[in-house]
C-alpha positions as MATLAB code, in Angstrom:
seq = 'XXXXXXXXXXXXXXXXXXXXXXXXXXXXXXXXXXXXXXXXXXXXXXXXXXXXXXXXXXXXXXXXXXXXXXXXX';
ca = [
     104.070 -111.386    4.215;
     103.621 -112.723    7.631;
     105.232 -110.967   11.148;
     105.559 -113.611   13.377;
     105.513 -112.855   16.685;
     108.930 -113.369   18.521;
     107.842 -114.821   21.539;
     105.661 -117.355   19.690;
     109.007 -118.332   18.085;
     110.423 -121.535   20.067;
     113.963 -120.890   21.677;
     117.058 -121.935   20.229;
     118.672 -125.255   21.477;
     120.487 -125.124   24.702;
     124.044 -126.738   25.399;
     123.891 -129.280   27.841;
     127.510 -129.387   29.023;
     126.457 -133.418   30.068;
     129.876 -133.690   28.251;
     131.403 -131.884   32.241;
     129.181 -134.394   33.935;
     132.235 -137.088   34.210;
     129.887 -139.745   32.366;
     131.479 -143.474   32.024;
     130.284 -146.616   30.806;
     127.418 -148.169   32.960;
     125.896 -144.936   34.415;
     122.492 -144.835   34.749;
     121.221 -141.268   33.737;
     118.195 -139.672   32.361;
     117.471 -138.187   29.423;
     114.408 -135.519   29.081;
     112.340 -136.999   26.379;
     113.562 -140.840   26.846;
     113.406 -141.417   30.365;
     116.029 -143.738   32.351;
     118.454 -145.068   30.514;
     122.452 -147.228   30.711;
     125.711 -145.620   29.068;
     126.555 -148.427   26.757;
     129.453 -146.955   25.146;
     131.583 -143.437   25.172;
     133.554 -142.570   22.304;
     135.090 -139.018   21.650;
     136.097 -135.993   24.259;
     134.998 -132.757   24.775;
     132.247 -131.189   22.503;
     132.680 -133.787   20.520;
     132.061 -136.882   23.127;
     129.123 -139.285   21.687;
     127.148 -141.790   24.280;
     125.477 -144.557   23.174;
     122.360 -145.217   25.928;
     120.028 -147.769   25.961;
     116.716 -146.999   26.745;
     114.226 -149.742   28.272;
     111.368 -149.327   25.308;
     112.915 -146.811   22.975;
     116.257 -148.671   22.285;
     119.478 -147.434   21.925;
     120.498 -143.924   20.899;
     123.678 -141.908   20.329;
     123.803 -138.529   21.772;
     126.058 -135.490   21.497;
     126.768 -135.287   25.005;
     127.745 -131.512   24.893;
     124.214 -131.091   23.641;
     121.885 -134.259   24.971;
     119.637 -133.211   27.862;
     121.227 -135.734   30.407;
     121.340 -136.386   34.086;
     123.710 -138.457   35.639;
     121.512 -140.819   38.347;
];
């Protein structure tokens, strides 16, 4: 059996809270791994509010906005 060192271990996600950031449709924000994007669509509140970006070269994606790494622009 293998001990695996802790701190080799990665970290557990991180809530964004974008879900606070007052996001409508339009914004431009960023996203950490996908660059600039445009809120297509909002659907949902809270914890449970989904944003559908577009992404120039990736596409479009939904995201978990309490969870997405997002930056309102």
């Amino acid at each position: 059996e293998r001990v695996v060192d802790a701190a080799l271990k990665p970290a557990p996600p991180q809530q964004s809270h974008a879900d606070r950031l007052g996001l409508q449709v339009g914004d431009d924000v960023r996203h950490g791994t996908f660059g600039e994007g445009v809120i297509l669509r909002l659907e949902g509140e809270g914890d449970k509010a989904v944003a559908t970006v577009r992404f120039p070269g990736v596409g479009e994606k939904q995201l978990l906005l309490s969870w997405a790494p997002l930056e309102k622009l």
